[in-house]
N, C-alpha and C positions, 0 to 999 in steps of 0.2 A: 510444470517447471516454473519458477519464478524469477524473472528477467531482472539483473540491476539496472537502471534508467539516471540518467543524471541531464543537466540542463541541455545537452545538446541533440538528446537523441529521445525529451519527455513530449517534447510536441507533436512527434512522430507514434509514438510507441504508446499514448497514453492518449492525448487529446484526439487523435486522427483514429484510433482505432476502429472495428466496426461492431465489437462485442465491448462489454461491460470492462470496466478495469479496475481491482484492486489494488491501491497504490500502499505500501508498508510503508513509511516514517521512522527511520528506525535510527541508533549509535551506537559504536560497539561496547563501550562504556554502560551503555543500559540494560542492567539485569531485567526488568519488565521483558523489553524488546529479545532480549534472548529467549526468554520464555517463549514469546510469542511465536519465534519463528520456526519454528518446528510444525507450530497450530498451521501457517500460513502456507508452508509446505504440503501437509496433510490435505488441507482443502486444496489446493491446487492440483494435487492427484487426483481428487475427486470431481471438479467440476472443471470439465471440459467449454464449459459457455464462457465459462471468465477469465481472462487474463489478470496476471498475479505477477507486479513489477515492485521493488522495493528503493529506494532512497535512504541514502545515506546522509542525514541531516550535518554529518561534521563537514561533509564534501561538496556536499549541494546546498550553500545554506538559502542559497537565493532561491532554490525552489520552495524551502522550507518556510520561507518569508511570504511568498507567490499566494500560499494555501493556511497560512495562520496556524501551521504549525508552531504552537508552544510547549506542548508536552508529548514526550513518546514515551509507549510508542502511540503514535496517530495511523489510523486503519481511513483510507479514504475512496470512496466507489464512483468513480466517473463515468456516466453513460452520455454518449454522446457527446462528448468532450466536455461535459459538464457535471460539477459537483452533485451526487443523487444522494450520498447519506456520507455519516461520518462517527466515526467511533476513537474516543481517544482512552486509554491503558490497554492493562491486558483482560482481555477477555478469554472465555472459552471456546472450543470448535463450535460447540453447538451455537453460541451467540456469534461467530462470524459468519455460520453458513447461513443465518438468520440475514445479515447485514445484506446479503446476496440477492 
């Protein structure tokens, strides 16, 4: 399952966590990011270790600011409430379950 998170509920949901978190950067506007989410969904059925929250850049821009989002979509892996990799377009399943 992959959670939508926005400013009030990401310091919770994302920094506080106690597993890994992929965070989506995404806009509906964005054919990339359309692409992507389905990839993002997929991997979420499949790995049970990691949490899979997405961000909506038109909505939350300030988080999108927070993390130096400039282009989506932006793929972002926080362990421990801190930045551990980062991948920005679309990539493939096999390069996101990589990113893991």
């Amino acid at each position: 399952m992959v959670n939508t998170v926005t400013a009030v509920n990401f310091e919770k949901e994302v920094l506080e966590s106690d597993v890994p978190v992929l965070v989506d950067f995404w806009a509906a506007w964005c054919t990339p990011c359309k692409m992507l989410s389905p990839i993002v969904d997929e991997a979420a059925k499949e790995r049970e270790d990691v949490k899979f929250c997405k961000v909506n850049i038109d909505q939350e821009s300030e988080l999108a600011m927070r993390y130096g989002v400039m282009s989506i979509p932006t793929l972002i892996l926080f362990k421990s409430g801190q930045i551990a990799k980062k991948s920005i377009g679309l990539i493939s399943k096999e390069e996101l379950l990589q990113l893991l």
